[in-house]
C-alpha positions as CSV (number, residue, x, y, z in Angstrom):
1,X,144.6,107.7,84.2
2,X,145.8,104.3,84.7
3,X,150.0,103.6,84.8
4,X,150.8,100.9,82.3
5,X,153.2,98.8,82.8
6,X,152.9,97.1,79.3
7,X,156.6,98.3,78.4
8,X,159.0,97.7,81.3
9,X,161.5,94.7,81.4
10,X,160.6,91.8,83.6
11,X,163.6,92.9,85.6
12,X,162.7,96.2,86.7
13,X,159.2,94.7,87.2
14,X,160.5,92.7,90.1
15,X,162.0,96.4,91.3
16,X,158.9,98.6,90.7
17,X,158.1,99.5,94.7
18,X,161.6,101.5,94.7
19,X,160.6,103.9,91.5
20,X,158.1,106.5,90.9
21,X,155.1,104.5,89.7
22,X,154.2,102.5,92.5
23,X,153.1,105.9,94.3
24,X,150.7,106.4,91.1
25,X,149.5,102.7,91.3
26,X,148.6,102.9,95.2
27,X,146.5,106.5,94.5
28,X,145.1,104.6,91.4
29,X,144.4,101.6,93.8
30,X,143.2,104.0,96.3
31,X,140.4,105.7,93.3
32,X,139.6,101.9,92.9
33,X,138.5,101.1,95.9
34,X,136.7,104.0,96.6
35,X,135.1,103.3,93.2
36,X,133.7,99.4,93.8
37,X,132.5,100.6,97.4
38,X,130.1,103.2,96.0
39,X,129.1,100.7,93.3
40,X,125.2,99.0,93.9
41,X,124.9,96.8,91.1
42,X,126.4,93.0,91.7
43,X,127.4,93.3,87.7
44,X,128.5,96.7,87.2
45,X,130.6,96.2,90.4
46,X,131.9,92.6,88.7
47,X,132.3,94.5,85.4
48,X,134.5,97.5,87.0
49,X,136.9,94.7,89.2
50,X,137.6,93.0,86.4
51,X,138.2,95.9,84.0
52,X,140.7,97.9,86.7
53,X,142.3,94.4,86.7
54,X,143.1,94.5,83.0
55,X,144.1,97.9,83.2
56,X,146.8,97.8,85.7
57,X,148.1,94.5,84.1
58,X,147.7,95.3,80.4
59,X,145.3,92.2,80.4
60,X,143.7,91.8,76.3
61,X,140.8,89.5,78.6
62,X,139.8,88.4,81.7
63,X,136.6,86.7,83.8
64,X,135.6,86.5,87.3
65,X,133.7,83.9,88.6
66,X,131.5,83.4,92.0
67,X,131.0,80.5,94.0
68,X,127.4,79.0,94.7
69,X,126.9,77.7,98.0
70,X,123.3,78.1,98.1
71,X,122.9,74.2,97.3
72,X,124.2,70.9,99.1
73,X,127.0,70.8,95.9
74,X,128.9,74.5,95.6
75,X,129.2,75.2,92.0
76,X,131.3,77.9,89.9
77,X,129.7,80.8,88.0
78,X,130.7,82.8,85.5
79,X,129.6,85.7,86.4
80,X,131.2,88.2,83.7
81,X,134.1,88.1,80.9
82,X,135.5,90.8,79.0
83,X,137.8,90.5,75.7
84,X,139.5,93.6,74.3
85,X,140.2,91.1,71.1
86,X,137.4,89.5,70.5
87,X,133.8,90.8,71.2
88,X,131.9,89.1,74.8
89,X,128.5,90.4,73.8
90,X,127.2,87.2,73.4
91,X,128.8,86.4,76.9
92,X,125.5,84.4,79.1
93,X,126.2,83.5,82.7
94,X,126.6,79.9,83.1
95,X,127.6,77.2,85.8
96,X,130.5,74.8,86.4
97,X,131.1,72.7,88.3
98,X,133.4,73.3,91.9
99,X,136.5,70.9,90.9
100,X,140.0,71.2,90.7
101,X,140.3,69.5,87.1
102,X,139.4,73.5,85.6
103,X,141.6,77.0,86.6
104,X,139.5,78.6,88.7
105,X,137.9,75.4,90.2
106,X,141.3,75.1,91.6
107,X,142.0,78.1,92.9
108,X,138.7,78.6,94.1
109,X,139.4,75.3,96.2
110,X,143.2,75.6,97.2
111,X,143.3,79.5,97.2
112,X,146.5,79.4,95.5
113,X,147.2,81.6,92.9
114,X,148.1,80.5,89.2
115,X,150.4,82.4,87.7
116,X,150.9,80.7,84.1
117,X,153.3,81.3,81.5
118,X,151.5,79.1,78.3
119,X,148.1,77.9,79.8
120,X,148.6,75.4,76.5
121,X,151.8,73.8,78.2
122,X,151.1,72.6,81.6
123,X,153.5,70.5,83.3
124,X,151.7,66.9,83.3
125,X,151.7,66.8,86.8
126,X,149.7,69.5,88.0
127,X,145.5,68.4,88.4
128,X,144.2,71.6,86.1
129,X,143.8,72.2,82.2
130,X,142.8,74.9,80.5
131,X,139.4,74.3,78.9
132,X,140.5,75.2,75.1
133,X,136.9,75.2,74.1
134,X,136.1,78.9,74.7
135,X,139.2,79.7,72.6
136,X,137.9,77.5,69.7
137,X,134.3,78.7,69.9
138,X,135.8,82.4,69.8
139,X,138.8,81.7,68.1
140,X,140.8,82.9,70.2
141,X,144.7,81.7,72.2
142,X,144.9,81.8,75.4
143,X,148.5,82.1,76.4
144,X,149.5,83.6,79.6
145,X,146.9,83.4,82.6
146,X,146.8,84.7,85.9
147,X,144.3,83.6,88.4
148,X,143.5,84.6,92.1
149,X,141.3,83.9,94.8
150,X,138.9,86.7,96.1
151,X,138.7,86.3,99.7
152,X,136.6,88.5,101.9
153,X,137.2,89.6,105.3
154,X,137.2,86.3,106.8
155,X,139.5,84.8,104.9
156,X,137.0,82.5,103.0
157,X,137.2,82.3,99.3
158,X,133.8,84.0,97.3
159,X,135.0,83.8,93.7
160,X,138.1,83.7,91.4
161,X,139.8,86.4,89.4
162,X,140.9,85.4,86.3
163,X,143.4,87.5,83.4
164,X,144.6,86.5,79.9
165,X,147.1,88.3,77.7
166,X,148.8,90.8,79.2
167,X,150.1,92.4,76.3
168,X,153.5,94.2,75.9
169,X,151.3,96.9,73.7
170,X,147.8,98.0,75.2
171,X,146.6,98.8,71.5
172,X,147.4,95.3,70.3
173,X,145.0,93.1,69.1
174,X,145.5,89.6,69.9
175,X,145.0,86.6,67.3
176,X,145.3,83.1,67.7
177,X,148.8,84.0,64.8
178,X,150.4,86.8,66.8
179,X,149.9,85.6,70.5
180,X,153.2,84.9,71.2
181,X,154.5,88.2,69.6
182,X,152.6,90.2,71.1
183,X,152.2,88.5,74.8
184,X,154.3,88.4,77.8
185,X,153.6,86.4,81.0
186,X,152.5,88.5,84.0
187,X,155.5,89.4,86.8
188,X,155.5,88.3,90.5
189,X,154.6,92.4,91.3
190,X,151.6,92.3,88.7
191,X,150.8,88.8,90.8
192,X,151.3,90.5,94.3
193,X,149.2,93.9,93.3
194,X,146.2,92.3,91.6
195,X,145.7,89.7,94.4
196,X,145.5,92.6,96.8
197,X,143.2,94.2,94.7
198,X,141.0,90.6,94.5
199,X,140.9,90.9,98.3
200,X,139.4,94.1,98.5
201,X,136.9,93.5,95.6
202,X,136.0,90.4,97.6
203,X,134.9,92.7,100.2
204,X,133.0,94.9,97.8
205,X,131.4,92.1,96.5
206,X,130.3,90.7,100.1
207,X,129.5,93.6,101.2
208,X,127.1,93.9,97.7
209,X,125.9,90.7,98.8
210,X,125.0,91.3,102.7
211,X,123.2,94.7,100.6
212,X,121.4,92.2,98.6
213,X,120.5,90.0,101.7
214,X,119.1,93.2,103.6
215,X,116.8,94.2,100.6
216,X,115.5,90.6,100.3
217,X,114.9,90.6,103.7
218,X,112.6,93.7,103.6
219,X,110.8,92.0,100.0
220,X,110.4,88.8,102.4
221,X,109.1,91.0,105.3
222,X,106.7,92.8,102.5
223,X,105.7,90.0,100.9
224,X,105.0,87.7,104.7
225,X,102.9,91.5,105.3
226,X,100.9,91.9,102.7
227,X,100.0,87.9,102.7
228,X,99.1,88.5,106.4
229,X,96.7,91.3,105.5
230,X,95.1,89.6,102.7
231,X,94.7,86.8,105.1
232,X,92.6,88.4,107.6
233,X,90.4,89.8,105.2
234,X,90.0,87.8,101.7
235,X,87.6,90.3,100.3
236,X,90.4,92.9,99.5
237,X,92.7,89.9,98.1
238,X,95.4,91.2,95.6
239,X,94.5,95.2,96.4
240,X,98.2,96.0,97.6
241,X,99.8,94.4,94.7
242,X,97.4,95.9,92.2
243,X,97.7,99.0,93.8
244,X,102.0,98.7,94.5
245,X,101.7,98.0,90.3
246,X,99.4,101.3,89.8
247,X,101.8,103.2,92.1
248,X,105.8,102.4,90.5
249,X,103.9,102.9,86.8
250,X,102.4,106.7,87.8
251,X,105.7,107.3,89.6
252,X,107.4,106.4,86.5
253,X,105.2,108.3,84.0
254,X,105.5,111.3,86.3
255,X,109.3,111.4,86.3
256,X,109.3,111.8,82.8
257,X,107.0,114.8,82.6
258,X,108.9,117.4,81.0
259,X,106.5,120.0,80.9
260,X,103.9,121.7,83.9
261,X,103.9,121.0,87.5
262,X,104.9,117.7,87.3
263,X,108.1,118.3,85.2
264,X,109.9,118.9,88.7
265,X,109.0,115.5,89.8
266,X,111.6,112.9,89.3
267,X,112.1,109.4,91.6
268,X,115.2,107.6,91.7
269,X,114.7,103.7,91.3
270,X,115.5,103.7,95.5
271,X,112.7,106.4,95.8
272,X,110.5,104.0,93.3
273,X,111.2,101.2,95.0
274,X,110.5,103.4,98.4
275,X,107.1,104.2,96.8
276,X,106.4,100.5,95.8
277,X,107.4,99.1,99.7
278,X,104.7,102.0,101.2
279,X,101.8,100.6,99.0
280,X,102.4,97.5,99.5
281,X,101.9,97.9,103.1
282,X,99.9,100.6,103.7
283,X,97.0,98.5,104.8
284,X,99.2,97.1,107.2
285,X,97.3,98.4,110.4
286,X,94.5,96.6,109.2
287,X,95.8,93.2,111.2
288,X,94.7,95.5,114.3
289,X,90.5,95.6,112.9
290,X,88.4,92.9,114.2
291,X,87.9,90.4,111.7
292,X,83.9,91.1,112.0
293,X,84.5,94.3,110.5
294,X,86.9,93.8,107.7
295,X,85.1,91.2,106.3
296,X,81.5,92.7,107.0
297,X,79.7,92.3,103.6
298,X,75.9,93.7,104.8
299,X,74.8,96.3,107.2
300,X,73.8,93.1,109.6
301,X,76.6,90.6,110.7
302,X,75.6,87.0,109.2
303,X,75.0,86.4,113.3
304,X,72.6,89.2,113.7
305,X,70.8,88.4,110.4
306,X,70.5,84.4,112.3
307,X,69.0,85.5,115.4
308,X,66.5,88.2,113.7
309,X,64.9,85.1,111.9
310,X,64.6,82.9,114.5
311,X,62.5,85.8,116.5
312,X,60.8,86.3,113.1
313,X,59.7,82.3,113.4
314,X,59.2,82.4,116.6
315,X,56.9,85.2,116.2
316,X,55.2,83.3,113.1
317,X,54.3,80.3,116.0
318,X,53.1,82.6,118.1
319,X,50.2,84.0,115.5
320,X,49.9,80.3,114.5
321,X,49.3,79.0,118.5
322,X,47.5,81.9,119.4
323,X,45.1,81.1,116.2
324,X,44.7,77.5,116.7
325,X,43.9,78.3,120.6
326,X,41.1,81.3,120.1
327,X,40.1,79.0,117.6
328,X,39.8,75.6,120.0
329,X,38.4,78.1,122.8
330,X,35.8,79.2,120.6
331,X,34.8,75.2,119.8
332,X,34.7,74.6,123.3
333,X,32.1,77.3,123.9
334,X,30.0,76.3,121.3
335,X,30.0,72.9,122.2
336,X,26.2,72.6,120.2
337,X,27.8,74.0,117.3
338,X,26.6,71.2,114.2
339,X,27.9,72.3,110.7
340,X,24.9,72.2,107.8
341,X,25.7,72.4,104.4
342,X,22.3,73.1,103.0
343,X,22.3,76.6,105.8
344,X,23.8,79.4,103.1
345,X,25.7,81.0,105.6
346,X,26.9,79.4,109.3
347,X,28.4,81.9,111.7
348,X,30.1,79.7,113.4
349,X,32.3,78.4,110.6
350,X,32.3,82.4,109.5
351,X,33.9,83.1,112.9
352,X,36.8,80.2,112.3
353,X,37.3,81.9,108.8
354,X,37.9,85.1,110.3
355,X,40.4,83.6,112.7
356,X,42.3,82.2,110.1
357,X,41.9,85.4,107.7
358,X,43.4,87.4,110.8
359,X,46.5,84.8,111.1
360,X,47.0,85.2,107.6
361,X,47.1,88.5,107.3
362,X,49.6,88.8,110.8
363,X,51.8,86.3,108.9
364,X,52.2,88.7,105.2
365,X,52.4,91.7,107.3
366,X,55.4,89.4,109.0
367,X,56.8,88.4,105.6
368,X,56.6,92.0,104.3
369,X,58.5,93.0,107.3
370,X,61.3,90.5,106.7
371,X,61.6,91.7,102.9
372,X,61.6,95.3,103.9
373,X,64.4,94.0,106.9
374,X,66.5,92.2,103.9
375,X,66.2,95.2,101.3
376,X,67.5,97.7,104.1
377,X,70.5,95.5,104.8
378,X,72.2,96.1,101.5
379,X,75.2,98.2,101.2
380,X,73.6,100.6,98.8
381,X,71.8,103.8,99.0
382,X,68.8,103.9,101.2
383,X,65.8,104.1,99.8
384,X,63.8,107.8,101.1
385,X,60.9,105.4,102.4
386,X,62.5,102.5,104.2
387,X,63.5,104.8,107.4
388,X,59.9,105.3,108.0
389,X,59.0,101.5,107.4
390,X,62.0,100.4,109.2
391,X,60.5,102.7,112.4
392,X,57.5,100.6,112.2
393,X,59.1,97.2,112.0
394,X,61.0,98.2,115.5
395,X,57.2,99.1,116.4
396,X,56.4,95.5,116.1
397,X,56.7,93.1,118.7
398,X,56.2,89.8,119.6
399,X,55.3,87.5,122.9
400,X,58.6,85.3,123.4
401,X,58.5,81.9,124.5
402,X,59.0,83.3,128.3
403,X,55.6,84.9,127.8
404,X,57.2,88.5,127.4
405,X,56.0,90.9,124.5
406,X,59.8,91.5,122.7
407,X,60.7,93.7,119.6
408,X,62.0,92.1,116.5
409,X,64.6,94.6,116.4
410,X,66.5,96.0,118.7
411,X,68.0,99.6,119.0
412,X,71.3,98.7,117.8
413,X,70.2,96.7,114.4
414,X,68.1,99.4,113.7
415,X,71.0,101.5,113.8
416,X,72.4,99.3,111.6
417,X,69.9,99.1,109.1
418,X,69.7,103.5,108.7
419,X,73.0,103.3,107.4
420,X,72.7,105.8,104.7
421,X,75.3,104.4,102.6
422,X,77.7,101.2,102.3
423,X,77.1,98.6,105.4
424,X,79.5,100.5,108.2
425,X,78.1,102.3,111.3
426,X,80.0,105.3,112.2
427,X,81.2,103.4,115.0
428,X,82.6,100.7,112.5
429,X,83.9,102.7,110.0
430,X,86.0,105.2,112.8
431,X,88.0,101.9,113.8
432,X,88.2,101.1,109.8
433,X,89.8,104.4,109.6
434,X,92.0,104.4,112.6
435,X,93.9,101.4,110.0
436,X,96.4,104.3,109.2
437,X,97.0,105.2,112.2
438,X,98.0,101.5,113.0
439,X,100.1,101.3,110.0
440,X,101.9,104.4,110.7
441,X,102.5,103.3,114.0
442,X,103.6,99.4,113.3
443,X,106.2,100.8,110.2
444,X,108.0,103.5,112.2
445,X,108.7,100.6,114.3
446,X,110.7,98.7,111.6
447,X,114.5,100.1,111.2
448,X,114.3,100.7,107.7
449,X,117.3,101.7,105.8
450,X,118.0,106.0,104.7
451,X,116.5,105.3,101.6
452,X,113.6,103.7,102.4
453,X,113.0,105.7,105.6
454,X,109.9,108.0,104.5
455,X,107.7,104.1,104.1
456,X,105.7,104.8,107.1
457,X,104.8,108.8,106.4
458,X,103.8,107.9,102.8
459,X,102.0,104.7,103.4
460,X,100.0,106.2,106.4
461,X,98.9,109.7,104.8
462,X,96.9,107.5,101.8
463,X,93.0,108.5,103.1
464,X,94.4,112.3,103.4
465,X,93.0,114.9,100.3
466,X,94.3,118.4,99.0
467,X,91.4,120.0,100.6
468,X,92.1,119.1,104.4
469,X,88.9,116.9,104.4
470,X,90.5,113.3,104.8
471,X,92.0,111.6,108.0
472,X,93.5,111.6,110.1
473,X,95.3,114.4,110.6
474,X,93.2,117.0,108.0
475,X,96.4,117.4,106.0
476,X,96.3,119.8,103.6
477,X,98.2,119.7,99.6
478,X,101.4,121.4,100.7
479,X,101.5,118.7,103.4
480,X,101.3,115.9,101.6
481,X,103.9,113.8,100.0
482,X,104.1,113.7,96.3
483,X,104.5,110.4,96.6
484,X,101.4,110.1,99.0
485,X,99.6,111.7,96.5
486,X,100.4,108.9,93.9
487,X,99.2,106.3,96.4
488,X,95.8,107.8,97.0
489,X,94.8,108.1,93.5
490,X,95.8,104.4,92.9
491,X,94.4,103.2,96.1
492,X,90.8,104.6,94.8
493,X,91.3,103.7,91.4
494,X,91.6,99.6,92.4
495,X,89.2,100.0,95.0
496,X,86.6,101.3,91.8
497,X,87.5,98.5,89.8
498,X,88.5,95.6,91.9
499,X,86.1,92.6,91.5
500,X,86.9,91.2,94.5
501,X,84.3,93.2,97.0
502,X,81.5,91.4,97.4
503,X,79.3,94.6,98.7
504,X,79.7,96.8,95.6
505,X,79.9,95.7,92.1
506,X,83.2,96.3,89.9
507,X,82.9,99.8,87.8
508,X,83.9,100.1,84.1
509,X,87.7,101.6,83.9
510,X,86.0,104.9,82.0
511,X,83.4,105.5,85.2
512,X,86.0,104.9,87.7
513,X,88.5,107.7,85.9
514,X,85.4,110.1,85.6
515,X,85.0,109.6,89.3
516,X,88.9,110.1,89.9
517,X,88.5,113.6,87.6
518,X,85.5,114.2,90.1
519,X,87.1,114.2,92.6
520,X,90.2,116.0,91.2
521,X,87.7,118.9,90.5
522,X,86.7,119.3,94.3
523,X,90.7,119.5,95.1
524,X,90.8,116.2,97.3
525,X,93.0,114.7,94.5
526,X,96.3,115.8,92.5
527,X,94.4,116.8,88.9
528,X,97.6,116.5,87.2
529,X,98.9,113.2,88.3
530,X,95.0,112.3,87.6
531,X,95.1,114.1,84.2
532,X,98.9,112.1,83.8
533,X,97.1,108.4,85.4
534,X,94.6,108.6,82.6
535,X,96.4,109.7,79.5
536,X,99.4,107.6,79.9
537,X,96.9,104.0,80.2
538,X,98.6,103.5,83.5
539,X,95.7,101.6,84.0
540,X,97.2,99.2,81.7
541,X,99.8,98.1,84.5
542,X,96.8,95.4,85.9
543,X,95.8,94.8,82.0
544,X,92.9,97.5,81.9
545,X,91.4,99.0,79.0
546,X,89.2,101.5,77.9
547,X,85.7,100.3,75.5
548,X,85.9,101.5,72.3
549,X,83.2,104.4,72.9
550,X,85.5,106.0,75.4
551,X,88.4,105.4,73.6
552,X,86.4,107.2,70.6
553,X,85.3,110.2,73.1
554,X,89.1,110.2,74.0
């Protein structure tokens, strides 16, 4: 309960330290403060300064305004008003400019207080007016005013404080006709205990704002992150905001689950936002995978693919020479040889034509093997006859321009190419994985704040399943976050549809949910939250929908 004041004389105003209230006000002071410093919100903690204000001093309306310093010219805000009189929900934040010609813009600038009697009679002297046009926009009077500087801890000012009306009854209703009934100015005590309590909301408020700074500086460190990432490998361009959207909208549709397994699930907005900072970076240990890999689009590197042609040509001369020669040596030993058209069949010219016939065919056998090399080197699914043709092109060699017989392929490409499936060697794709490993490692580095200390688990468990048979640990269900959870079933589902990869094409939204139930049936994946993913749309989040023939079947 606050102690009004509304009804005591002026003179035992100036007194009130020496009677019983003033041990009331300092416990009521006291529950304020503790009050604005467990408040998070800039607004609510503006809204709840300014309302303890009018409360102690019986104010009918009040504002507080900030001061901008974020450009070369400071500027006023008004940040929030309240009117017990006359409604303030149309009330939009607005600036004004820093000058002494307005109430605040002087106090803001002098740090004096203005304590005034009729804010419609100044003395002509003084630099300030009242600006009367938020009285006749209301209508409203604006009689007695009180205004104070809030200065934090350093002395320097951050906003003004500003009260109207204090009324001799907290029930009255103040009209432009009754003002002066029903109004009072505010006492020297009044002045004394609402600047101390400006002083300390000043603190609150800069303590709000060095809260604010902190957070902005972990989005600016996110956002530098995940631009770093994509960066380094431009084929997977947008996948941690996609996936950071996916995430926050299942988190959200979980927490209001009511019924089932999920109806114990419920994240705070620090815990979403918690969630939202651990997708967004949990590719982060990617910046430690050679670029080669990351942005490896075939089962050959575009450098392996270069020199395998070149031996191909070179190979292709070789027949060519090697043709032209036997054919030249075989001139030179028939040196009588005299071509006759009428003769039906010359065997000398039949030997040439043989000569050529065998180029030929060394050449398409060559091109077949190049076609056969080029079909292998795709990321899909080998075909059950290329490993045995592939064997036989590493069969084949050729003699190099040293004079040495060579193979067109070596071990290693070979390798390559009997990838079963995708375009990574399991060489290549053990460093892909170790990415989580990196990540985990980089963001328990980072000192991040109590409520945003599980980032690194949750973004590093993402490639972990239910059944223990993802990486790297082998976790099992019970030892995976929730959250965790959430991740990995949006990390697959962009990964499905994205149309950025250039080595697989971009499946329909109802095949990549079939897949997710798929796998949600072999327990590597939460079935409810997949179940919850696909009834809710949360699909919808990056502006997904299902074809009419599965919404239909739906």
């Amino acid at each position: 309960m606050i102690v009004s004041h509304c009804q005591t004389t002026a003179k035992n105003q100036m007194y009130l330290p020496q009677i019983e209230q003033p041990a009331e006000l300092i416990e009521q002071l006291l529950a304020i403060g503790t009050a604005l410093s467990g408040s998070q919100d800039l607004g609510e903690l503006l809204n709840l300064i300014l309302s303890k204000s009018r409360e102690i001093t019986c104010s009918d309306a009040g504002s507080v305004y900030l001061i901008d310093r974020t450009e070369d010219t400071p500027k006023l805000v008004f940040k929030v008003a309240q009117n017990d009189s006359r409604s303030s929900d149309s009330f939009r934040e607005f600036c004004v400019p820093l000058t002494p010609k307005s109430l605040a813009g002087y106090v803001a600038l002098t740090g004096e207080s203005l304590n005034l009697p009729d804010a419609y009679n100044l003395p002509p002297d003084v630099p300030y007016q009242l600006d009367r046009s938020f009285d006749r926009s209301i209508p409203y009077h604006t009689r007695s005013v009180l205004v104070l500087p809030m200065q934090d801890a350093e002395g320097e000012i951050i906003g003004v404080l500003q009260l109207i009306n204090r009324k001799i009854n907290i029930n009255a209703v103040v009209t432009p006709e009754n003002v002066r009934d029903v109004t009072q100015p505010y006492s020297a005590w009044e002045e004394y205990v609402v600047r101390s309590l400006a002083s300390q909301a000043a603190i609150s408020i800069e303590r709000n704002q060095l809260q604010k700074s902190i957070e902005n500086l972990f989005e600016g460190f996110v956002r530098a992150s995940v631009q770093i990432i994509e960066a380094r490998d431009p084929t997977t361009s947008g996948h941690s905001e996609r996936v950071a959207d996916l995430v926050v909208r299942l988190a959200l549709e979980a927490s209001t689950v009511t019924t089932g397994p999920l109806r114990l699930i419920y994240f705070s907005d620090r815990q979403i936002q918690e969630i939202r900072y651990a997708a967004l970076l949990h590719d982060f240990g990617k910046v430690s995978t050679p670029e080669a890999i990351l942005g490896k689009q075939k089962k050959l590197y575009p450098a392996q693919l270069e020199v395998i042609r070149n031996r191909f040509a070179v190979a292709q001369r070789t027949l060519e020479m090697e043709c032209a020669q036997s054919k030249f040596k075989y001139l030179i030993e028939h040196p009588s040889h005299r071509h006759n058209d009428s003769e039906n069949v010359c065997s000398h010219c039949q030997q040439l034509q043989q000569l050529d016939s065998q180029v030929e065919d060394a050449i398409a056998k060559l091109n077949e093997y190049w076609q056969l090399l080029l079909e292998a080197n795709e990321p899909h699914i080998l075909a059950q006859e290329l490993p045995e043709r592939l064997r036989e092109l590493s069969e084949y060699t050729y003699q190099d321009v040293d004079g040495e017989m060579k193979p067109l392929m070596s071990p290693q490409e070979l390798s390559q190419l009997m990838v079963p499936r995708g375009n990574l060697t399991t060489a290549e794709r053990s460093i892909i994985e170790a990415h989580v490993t990196h990540t985990y490692e980089f963001l328990k580095r980072i000192p991040w704040t109590k409520h945003l200390k599980n980032v690194p688990l949750i973004a590093a468990l993402h490639h972990e399943k239910l059944d223990g048979t993802g990486y790297p640990q082998a976790l099992t269900q019970a030892e995976i976050p929730i959250q965790t959870q959430i991740l990995t079933i949006a990390d697959i589902y962009d990964a499905l549809t994205a149309s950025d990869r250039p080595y697989k094409r971009r499946l329909p939204v109802e095949n990549a949910i079939a897949i997710l139930r798929a796998e949600a049936a072999q327990s590597k994946i939460n079935t409810d939250l997949v179940t919850l993913f696909e009834q809710r749309h949360v699909f919808a989040a990056l502006g997904h929908t299902l074809s009419l023939e599965a919404h239909s079947a739906a």
